[in-house]
Structures are given as C-alpha cells and as structure tokens.
C-alpha positions in Angstrom: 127.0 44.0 273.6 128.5 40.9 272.0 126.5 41.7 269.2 128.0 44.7 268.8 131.5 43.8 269.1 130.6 40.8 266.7 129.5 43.5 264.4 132.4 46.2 264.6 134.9 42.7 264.0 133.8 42.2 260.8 132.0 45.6 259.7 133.8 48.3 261.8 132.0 52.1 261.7 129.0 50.6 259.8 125.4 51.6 260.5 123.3 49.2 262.5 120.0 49.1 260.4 118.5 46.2 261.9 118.6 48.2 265.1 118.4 51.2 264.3 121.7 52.7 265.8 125.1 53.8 264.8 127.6 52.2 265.9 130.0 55.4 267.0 133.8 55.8 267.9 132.7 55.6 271.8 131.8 51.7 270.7 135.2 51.3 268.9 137.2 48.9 270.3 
C-alpha cells in the first residue's frame, strides 16, 4: 500500500484510525 508506506514515513507505529487498522511491525519497512 502506498498509503501505507506514506503513512509509516511520516508517522511510523501509529494507529490507522481512518481505516481502522494498525499498522504492525510486519508493515515496518
């Protein structure tokens, strides 16, 4: 997800709310 990776770049190990998932260490990058 580009989202995602978007997301972790500026907000690493933070809980997606708007989507309702957690963004966990398997995402890490």
């Amino acid at each position: 997800m580009a989202f995602c990776k978007a997301y972790q770049a500026a907000r690493p190990r933070a809980t997606h709310s708007t989507s309702g998932f957690t963004v966990d260490p398997v995402h890490d990058t």
